[in-house]
C-alpha positions as CSV (number, residue, x, y, z in Angstrom):
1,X,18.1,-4.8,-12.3
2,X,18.4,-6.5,-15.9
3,X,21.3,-4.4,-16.7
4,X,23.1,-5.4,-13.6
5,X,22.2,-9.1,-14.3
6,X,23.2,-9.0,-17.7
7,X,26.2,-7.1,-16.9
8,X,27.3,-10.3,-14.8
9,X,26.2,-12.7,-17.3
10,X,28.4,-10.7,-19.9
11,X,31.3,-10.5,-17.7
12,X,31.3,-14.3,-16.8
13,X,31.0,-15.3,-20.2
14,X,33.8,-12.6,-21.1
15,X,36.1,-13.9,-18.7
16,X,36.2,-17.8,-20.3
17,X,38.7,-17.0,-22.7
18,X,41.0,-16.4,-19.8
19,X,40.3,-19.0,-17.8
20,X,41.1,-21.1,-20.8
21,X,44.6,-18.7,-21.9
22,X,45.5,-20.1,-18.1
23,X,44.6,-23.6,-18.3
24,X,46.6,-23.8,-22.2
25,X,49.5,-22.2,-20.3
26,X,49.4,-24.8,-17.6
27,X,49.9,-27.4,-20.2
28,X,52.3,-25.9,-21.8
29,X,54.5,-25.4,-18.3
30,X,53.1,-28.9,-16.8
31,X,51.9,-26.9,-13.8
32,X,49.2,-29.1,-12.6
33,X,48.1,-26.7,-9.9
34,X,47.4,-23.9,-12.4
35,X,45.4,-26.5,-14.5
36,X,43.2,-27.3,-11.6
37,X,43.1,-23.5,-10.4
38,X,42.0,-23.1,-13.9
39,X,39.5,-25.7,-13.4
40,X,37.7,-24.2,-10.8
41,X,37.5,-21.0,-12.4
42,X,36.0,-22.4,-15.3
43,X,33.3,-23.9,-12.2
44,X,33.0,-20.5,-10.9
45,X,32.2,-18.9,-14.0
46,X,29.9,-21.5,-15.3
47,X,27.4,-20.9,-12.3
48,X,27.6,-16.9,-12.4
49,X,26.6,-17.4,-16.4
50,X,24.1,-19.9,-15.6
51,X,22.5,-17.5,-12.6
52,X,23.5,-14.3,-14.9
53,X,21.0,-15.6,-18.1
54,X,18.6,-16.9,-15.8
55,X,17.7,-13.7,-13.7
56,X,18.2,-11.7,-17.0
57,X,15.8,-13.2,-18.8
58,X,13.2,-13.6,-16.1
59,X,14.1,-9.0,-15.5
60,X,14.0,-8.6,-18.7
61,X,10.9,-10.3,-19.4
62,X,9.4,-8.4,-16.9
63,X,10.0,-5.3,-18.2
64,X,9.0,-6.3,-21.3
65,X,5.6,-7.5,-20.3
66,X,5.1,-4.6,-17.0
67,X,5.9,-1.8,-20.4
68,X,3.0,-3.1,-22.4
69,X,0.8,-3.9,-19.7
70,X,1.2,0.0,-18.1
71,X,0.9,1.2,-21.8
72,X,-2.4,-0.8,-22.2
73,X,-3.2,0.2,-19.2
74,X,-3.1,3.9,-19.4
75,X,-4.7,3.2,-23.3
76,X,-7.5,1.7,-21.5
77,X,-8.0,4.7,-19.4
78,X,-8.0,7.4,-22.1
79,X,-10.4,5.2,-24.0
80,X,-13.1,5.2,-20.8
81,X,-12.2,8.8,-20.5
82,X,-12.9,9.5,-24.5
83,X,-15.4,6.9,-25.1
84,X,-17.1,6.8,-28.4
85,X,-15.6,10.2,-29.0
86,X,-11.8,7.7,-29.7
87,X,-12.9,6.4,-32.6
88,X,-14.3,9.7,-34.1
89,X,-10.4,11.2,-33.9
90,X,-8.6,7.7,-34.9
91,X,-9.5,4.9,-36.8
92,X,-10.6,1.8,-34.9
93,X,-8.1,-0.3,-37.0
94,X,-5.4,2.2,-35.2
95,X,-6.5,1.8,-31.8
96,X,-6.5,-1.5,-32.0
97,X,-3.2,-1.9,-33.8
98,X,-1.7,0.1,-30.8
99,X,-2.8,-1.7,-28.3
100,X,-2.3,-5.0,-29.2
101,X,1.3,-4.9,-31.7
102,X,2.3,-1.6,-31.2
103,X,2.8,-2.4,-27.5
104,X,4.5,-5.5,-27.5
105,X,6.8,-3.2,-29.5
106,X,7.4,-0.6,-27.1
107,X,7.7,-3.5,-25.1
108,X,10.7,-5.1,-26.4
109,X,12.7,-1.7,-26.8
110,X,12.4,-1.7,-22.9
111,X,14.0,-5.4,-22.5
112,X,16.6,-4.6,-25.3
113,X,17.5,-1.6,-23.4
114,X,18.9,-3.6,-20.3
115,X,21.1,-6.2,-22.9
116,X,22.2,-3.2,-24.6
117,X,23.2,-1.7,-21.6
118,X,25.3,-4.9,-20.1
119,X,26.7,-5.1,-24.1
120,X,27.9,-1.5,-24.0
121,X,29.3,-2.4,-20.4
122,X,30.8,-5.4,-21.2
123,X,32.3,-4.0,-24.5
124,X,34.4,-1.4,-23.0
125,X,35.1,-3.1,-20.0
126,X,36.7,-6.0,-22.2
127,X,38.7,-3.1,-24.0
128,X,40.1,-1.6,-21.1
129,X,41.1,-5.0,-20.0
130,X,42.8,-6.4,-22.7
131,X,45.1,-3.1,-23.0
132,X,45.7,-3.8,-19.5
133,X,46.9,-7.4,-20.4
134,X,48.3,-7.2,-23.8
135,X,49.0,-3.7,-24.9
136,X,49.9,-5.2,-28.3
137,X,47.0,-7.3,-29.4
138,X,44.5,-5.3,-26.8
139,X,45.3,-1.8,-28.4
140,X,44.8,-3.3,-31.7
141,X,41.2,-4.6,-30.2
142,X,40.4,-1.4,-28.8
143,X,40.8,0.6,-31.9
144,X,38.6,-1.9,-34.1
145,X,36.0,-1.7,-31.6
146,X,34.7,1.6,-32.2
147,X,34.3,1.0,-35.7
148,X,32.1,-2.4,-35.6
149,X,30.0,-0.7,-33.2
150,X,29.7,2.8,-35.2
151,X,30.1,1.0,-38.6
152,X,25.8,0.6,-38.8
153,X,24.7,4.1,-38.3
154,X,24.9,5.5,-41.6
155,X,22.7,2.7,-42.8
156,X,20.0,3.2,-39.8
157,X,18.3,6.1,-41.4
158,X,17.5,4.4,-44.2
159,X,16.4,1.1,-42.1
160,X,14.3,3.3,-39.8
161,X,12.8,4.9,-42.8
162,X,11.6,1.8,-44.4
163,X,10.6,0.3,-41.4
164,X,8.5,3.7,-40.6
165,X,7.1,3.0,-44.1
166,X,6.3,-0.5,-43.6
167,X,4.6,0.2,-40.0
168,X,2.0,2.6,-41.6
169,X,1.3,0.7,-44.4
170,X,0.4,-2.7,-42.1
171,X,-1.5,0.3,-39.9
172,X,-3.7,1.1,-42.9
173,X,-4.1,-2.8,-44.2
174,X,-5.3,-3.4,-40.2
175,X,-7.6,0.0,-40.2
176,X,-9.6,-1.4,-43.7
177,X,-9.3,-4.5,-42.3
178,X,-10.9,-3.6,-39.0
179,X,-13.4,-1.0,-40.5
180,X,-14.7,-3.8,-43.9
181,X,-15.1,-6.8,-40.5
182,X,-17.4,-4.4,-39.3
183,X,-19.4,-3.5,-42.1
184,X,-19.1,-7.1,-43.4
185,X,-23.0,-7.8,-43.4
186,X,-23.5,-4.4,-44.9
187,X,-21.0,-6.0,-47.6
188,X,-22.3,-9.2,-48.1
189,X,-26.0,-7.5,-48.3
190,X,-24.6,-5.1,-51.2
191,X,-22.3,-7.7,-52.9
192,X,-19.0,-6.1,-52.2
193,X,-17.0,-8.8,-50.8
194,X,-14.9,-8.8,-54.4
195,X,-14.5,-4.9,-54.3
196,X,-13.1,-5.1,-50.5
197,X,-11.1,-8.5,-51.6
198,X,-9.6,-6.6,-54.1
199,X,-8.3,-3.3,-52.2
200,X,-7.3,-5.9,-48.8
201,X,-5.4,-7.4,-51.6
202,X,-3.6,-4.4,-52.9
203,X,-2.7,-3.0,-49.1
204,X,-1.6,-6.6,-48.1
205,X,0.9,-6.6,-51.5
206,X,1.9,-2.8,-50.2
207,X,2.6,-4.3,-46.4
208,X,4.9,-7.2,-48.3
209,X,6.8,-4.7,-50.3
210,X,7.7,-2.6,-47.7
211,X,8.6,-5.4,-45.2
212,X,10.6,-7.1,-48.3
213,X,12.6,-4.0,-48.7
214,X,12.9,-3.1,-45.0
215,X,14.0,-6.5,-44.3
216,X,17.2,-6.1,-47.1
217,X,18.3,-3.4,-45.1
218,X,18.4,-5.4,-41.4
219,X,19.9,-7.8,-43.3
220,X,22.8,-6.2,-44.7
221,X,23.2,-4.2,-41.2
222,X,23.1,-8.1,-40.1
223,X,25.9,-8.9,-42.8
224,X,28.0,-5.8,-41.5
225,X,27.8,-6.9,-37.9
226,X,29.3,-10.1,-38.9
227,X,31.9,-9.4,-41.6
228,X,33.6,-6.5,-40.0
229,X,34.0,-8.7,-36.7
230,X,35.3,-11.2,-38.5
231,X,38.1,-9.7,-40.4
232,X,38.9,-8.4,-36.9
233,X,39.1,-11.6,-35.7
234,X,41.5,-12.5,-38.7
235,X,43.8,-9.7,-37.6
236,X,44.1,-10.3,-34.0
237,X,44.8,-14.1,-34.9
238,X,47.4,-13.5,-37.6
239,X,49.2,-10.6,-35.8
240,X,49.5,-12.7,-32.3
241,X,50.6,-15.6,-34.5
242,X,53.7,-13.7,-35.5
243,X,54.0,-11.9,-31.9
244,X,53.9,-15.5,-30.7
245,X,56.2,-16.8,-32.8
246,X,58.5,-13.6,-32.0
247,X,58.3,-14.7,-28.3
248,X,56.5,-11.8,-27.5
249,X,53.6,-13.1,-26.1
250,X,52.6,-16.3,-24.6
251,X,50.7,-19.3,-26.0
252,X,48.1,-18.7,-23.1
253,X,47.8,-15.0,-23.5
254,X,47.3,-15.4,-27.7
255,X,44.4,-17.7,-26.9
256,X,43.1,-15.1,-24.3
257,X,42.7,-12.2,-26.7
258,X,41.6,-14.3,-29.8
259,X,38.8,-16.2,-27.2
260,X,38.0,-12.7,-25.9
261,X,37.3,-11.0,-29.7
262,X,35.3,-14.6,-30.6
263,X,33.1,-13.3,-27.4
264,X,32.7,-9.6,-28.8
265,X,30.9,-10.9,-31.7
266,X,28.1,-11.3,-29.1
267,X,27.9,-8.3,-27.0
268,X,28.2,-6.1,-30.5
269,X,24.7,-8.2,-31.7
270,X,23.3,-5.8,-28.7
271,X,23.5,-2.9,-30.9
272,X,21.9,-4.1,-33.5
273,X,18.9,-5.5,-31.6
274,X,18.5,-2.2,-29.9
275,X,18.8,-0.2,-33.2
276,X,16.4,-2.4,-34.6
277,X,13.9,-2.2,-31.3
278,X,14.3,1.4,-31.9
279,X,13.5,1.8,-35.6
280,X,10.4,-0.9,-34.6
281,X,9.0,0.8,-31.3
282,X,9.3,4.4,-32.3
283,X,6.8,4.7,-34.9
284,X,4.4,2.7,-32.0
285,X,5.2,4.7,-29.7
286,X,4.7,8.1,-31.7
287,X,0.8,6.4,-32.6
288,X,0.6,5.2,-28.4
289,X,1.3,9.1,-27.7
290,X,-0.4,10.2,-29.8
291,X,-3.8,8.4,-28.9
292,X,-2.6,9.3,-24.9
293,X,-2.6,13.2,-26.1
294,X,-6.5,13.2,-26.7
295,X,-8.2,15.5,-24.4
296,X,-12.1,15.5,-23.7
297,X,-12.9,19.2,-25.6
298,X,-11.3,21.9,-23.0
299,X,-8.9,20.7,-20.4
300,X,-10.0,19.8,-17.3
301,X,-10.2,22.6,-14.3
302,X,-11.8,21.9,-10.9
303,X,-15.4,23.4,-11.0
304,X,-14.9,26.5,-8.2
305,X,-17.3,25.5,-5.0
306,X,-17.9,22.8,-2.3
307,X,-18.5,19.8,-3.9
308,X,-22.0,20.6,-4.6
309,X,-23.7,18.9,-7.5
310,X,-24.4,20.8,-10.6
311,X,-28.2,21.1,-11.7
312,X,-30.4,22.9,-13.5
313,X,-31.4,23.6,-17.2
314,X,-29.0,21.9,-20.2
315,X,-28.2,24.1,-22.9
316,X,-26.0,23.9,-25.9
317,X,-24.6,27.0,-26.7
318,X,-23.4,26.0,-30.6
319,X,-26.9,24.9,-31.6
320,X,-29.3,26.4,-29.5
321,X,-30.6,23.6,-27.8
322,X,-32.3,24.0,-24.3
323,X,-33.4,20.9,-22.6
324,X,-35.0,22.2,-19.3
325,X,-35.1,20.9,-15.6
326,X,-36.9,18.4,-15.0
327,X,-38.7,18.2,-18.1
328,X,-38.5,15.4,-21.2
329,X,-37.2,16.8,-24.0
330,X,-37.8,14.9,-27.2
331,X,-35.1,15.6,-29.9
332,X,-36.0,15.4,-33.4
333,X,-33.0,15.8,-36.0
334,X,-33.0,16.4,-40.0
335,X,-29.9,14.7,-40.4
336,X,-29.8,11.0,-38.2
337,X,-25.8,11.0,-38.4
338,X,-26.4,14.5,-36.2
339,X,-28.1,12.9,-33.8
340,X,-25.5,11.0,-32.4
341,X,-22.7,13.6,-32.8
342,X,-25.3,15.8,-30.9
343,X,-25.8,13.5,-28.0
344,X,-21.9,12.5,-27.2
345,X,-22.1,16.8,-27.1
346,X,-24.5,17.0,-24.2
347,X,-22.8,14.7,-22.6
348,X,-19.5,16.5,-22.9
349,X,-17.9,13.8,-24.6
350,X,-17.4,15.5,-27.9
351,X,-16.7,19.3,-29.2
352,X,-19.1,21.0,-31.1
353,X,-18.6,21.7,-35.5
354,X,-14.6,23.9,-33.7
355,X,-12.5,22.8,-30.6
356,X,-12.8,26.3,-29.7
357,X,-17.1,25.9,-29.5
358,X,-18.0,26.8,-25.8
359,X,-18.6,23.6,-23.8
360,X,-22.0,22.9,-22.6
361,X,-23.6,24.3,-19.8
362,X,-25.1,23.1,-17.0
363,X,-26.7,25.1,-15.0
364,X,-24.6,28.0,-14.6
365,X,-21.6,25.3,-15.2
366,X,-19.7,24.4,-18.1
367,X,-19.1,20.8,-18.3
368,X,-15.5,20.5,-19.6
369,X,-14.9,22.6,-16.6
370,X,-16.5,19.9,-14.2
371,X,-13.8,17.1,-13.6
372,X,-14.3,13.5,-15.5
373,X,-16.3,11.5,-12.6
374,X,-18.4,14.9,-11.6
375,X,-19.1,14.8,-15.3
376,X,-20.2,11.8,-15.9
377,X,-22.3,11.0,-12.6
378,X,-23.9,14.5,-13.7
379,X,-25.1,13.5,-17.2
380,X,-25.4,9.9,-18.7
381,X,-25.3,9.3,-22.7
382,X,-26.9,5.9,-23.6
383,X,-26.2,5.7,-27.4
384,X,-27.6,4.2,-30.1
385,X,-25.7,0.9,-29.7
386,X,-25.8,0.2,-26.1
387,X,-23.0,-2.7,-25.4
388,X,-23.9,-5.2,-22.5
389,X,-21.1,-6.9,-20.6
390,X,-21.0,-10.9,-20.0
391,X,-22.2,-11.1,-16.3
392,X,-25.6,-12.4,-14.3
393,X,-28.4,-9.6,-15.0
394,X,-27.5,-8.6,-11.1
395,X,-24.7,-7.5,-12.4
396,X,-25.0,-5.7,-15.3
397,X,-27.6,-4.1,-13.3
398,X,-25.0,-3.1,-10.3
399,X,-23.9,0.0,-11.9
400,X,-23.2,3.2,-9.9
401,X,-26.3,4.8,-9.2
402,X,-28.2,7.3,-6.5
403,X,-30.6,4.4,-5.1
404,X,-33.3,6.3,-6.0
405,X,-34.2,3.9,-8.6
406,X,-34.8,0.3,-8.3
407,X,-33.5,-2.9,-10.7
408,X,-37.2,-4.0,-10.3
409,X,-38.5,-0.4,-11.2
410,X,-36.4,-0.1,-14.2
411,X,-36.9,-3.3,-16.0
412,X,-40.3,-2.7,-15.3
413,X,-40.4,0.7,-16.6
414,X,-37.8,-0.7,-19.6
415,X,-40.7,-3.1,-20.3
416,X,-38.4,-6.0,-19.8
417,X,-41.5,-8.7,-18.4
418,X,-41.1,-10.7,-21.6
419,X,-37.1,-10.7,-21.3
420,X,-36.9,-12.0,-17.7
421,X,-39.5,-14.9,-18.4
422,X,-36.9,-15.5,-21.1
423,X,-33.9,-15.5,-18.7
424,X,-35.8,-17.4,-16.2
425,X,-36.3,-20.5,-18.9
426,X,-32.4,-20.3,-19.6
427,X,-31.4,-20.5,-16.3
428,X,-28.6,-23.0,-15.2
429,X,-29.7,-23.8,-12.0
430,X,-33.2,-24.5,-10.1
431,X,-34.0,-21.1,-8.8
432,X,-35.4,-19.9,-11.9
433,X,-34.2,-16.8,-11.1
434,X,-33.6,-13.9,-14.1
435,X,-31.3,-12.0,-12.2
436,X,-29.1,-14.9,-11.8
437,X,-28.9,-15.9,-15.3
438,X,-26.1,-14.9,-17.1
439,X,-25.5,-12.9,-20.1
440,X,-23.6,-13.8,-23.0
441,X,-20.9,-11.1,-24.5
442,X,-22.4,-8.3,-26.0
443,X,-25.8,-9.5,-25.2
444,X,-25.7,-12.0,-28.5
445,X,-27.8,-14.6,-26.6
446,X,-30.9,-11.6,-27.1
447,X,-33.1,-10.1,-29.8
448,X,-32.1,-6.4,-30.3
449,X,-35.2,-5.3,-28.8
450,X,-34.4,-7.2,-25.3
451,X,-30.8,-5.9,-26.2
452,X,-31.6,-2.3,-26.2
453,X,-34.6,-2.8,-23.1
454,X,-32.1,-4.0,-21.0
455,X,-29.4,-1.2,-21.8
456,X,-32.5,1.4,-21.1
457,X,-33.2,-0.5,-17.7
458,X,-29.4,-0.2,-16.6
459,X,-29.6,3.6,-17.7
460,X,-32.4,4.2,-15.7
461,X,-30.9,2.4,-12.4
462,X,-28.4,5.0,-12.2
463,X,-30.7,8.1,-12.2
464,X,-28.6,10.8,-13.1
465,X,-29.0,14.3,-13.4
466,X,-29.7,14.0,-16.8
467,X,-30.3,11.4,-19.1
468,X,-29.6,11.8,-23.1
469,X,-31.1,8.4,-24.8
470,X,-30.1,8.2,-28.9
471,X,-33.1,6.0,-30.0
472,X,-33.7,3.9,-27.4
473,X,-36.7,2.4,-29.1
474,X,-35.8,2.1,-32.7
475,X,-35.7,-1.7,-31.9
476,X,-38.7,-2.7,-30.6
477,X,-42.4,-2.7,-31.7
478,X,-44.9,-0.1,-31.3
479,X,-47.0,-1.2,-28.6
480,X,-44.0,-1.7,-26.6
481,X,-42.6,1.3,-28.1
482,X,-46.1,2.7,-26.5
483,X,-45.9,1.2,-22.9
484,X,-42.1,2.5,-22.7
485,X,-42.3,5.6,-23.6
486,X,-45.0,5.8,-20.7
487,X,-42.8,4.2,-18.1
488,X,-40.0,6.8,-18.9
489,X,-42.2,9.5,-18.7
490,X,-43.1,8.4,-15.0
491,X,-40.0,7.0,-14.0
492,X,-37.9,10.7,-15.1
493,X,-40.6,13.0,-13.4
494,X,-38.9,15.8,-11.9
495,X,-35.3,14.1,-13.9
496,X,-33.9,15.9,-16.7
497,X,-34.5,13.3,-19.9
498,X,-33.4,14.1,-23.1
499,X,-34.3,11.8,-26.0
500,X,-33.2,12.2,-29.5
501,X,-36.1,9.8,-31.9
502,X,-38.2,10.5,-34.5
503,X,-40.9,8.3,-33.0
504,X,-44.4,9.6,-32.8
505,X,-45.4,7.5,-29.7
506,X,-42.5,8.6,-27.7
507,X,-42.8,12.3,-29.5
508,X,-46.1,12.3,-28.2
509,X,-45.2,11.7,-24.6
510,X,-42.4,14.8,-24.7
511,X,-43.0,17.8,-22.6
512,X,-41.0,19.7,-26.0
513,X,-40.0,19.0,-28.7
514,X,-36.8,20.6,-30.3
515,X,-36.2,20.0,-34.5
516,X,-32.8,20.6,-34.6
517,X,-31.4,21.1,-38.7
518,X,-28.6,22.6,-40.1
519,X,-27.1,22.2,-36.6
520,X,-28.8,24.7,-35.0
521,X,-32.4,24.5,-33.7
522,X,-35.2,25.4,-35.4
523,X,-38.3,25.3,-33.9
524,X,-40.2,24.2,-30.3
525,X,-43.3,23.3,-29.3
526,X,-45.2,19.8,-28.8
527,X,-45.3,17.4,-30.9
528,X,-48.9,18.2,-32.1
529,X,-47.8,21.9,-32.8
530,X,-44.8,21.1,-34.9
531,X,-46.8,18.1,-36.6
532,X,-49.1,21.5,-38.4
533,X,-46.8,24.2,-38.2
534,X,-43.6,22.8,-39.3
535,X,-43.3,20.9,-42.6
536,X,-39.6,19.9,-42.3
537,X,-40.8,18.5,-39.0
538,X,-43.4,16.4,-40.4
539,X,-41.4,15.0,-43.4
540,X,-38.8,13.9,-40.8
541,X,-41.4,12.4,-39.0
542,X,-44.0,11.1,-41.3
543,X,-40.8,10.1,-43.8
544,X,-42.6,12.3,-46.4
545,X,-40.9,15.0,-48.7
546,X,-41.6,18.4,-48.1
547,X,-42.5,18.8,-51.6
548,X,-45.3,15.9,-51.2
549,X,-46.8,17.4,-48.4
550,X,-46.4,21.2,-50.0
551,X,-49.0,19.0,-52.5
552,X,-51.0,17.3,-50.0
553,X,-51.2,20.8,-48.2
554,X,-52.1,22.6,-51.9
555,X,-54.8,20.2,-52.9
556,X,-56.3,20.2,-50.0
């Protein structure tokens, strides 16, 4: 629909110079009905350019926009699909580079497509037609126009190139940007503002470099796209002069043609834009598909059966791990960065150490062979970070859920008393009501402890198969740590709960316990039985050295 509205606009515009060849030549025969037939032409084609730009711009605007939303769109479903698992495989500076410039980029190579298209319409309809009209000067036209248009491509590698060059550079200065914003307390804590001042500084002065020398390369494609139409220009002129003066042409046709090449200068900017939407939007689009290519471990295959829910134990076939029905399984790892990697796995958001590691199974069923939302209502990850939503505590509490499980039963469980006395005393209106009170993004109006009590509450509504919990406590005292780890206990009975902590009070609480080091398991038992038998276990957990308790045990 833009290319069809800009194709009018161009061909109203296009046909001025004629209307004014007519008018020229009315004057020059005093024909006063030609001059007022000219008149109303010049009427005529004032409205269809008016109405021609108008609908153009709102079309092309709309595809502009409707590109970039759809591309955000379908970036915001692989990132639910992927979920912390994105920013393991690309840098959060990248994501959000993509979907925030890199689509307005795509973007604009969709609404430079439809003006390129009327251009490249209008161009070679205007050739045709001044043939038609004036084989002299219009073959002269048509032979020049080939070359303006085809006169920029052998200088479009080299702009592509060093617009490629300047794309990735600003991708990296975004990425440290992005990464140092989120570390900044870390920085500030250690004194490294100057050192990350210093690199930002030296990726910045990269970005300007490359944009410096990618813009002297648009520009002289700019200057090539104006010169070469402009000696045309001089030709046509100077050669109808002396046709004119021959008497081979009219007054009224000379100013035709030379009006019509003054209006090529305008379609021919077309391809430029488009070449320069193209050298822009291609490296985003290479970094949008390439984000959109992500899979979740093995592709997705509809689990054989009826629809029936899968169940039973959930073991880990790359490390060992067995977490069985209906127990609580307390997970105790050497390495903490593990941990997490090792939850994201249960959950089947995340390969194992290869993409070819067998998914994990549960049951008898794999669960990259389950589909996404069998998956997911199947086994829940809370991670170590839970992030709350701005909302009323109702609604961060409405989450999808079997029923099973109470709001009141989970705050309760989650320990949350002291938090909903707090949201009662904030409360905007009379009712004093907690769950009515709303929650600030991200949760910043609460401690960390309410924080993470509330994400273990909204876990806990949804009682899923299985529940995998990465330190759930880690912000909150001990006697609350104490009471919680109770209330879970109750709460799962029967439920599958899998909790990676090196806590002693929820340790204590576990049916098993599993020391996982090395990636693989190492031992099981309870918590009292690894505490003697296992001295890797207890330096993990009493954050003693082995070689300290080797001591303790020798002098003993």
């Amino acid at each position: 629909m833009a290319a069809l509205w800009g194709t009018l606009h161009m061909a109203a515009v296009a046909s001025f110079p004629a209307a004014v060849g007519i008018a020229v030549q009315a004057v020059v025969d005093h024909s006063g009905r030609r001059l007022a037939m000219a008149g109303a032409l010049m009427l005529v084609l004032g409205v269809l350019t008016a109405l021609g730009d108008t609908m153009l711009h709102r079309t092309a605007v709309t595809n502009w926009i409707t590109a970039a939303a759809r591309v955000q769109l379908l970036l915001a479903r692989k990132t639910v699909e992927l979920g912390s698992v994105l920013t393991r495989r690309v840098a959060a500076g990248e994501v959000v580079a993509v979907s925030t410039g890199d689509v307005e980029k795509i973007g604009w190579f969709v609404e430079a497509l439809a003006r390129f298209t009327s251009a490249f319409v209008a161009t070679i309809g205007i050739a045709v037609a001044l043939v038609v009209y004036q084989p002299a000067l219009g073959g002269m036209v048509a032979a020049g126009i080939p070359v303006l248009a085809f006169a920029v491509l052998p200088l479009l590698p080299r702009a592509t190139r060093r617009a490629d060059e300047q794309r990735e550079k600003a991708g990296r200065a975004t990425t440290l940007a992005s990464d140092t914003v989120a570390g900044l307390r870390v920085l500030r804590g250690i004194g490294g503002e100057e050192l990350f001042l210093t690199r930002y500084r030296g990726a910045s002065q990269e970005v300007r470099t490359a944009a410096v020398r990618s813009a002297r390369m648009w520009s002289l494609i700019s200057a090539v796209q104006v010169v070469l139409p402009g000696l045309l220009l001089v030709g046509v002129a100077w050669y109808g002069a002396r046709l004119a003066l021959a008497g081979r042409v009219s007054v009224g046709e000379l100013v035709t043609v030379y009006g019509t090449v003054v209006f090529l200068m305008f379609p021919l900017r077309g391809f430029e834009e488009i070449a320069m939407a193209y050298s822009f939007s291609r490296p985003s689009a290479k970094r949008a598909a390439r984000i959109l290519s992500l899979e979740r471990g093995v592709p997705e295959e509809v689990a054989s059966g009826e629809g029936s829910a899968p169940g039973g134990d959930l073991y880990d076939p790359v490390t060992g791990l067995l977490a069985p029905a209906g127990l609580l399984t307390a997970v105790v790892c050497g390495d903490p960065d593990a941990a997490g990697l090792l939850a994201d796995r249960l959950g089947g958001h995340s390969p194992g150490r290869d993409a070819a590691d067998p998914s994990v199974l549960l049951g008898d069923t794999a669960l990259d062979a389950l589909p996404l939302a069998e998956a997911r209502a199947a086994v829940l990850v809370q991670d170590k970070d839970p992030v709350l939503l701005s909302g009323t505590l109702r609604e961060l509490l409405e989450v999808p859920s079997s029923g099973a499980v109470t709001p009141e039963a989970a705050l309760a469980a989650a320990q949350c008393g002291d938090v909903l006395d707090a949201l009662a005393q904030a409360s905007v209106d009379d009712s004093g009501d907690p769950m009515r009170t709303r929650i600030t993004e991200r949760g910043r109006s609460l401690s960390g402890g309410q924080r993470q009590r509330l994400a273990l509450a909204r876990s806990l509504v949804t009682d899923p198969e299985v529940l995998v919990l990465d330190e759930p406590t880690s912000a909150v005292d001990s006697h609350t740590e104490a009471r919680i780890a109770l209330g879970l206990k109750e709460l799962r009975t029967e439920r599958t709960t899998v909790v990676f902590t090196s806590s002693p009070l929820l340790l204590d609480r576990a049916d098993q316990v599993v020391f996982v080091t090395d990636g693989s398991v190492n031992s099981v038992g309870t918590h009292h039985e690894l505490l003697h038998g296992d001295l890797g276990y207890r330096a993990v957990v009493t954050r003693e050295t082995e070689h300290e308790l080797q001591r303790a045990e020798e002098s003993a």
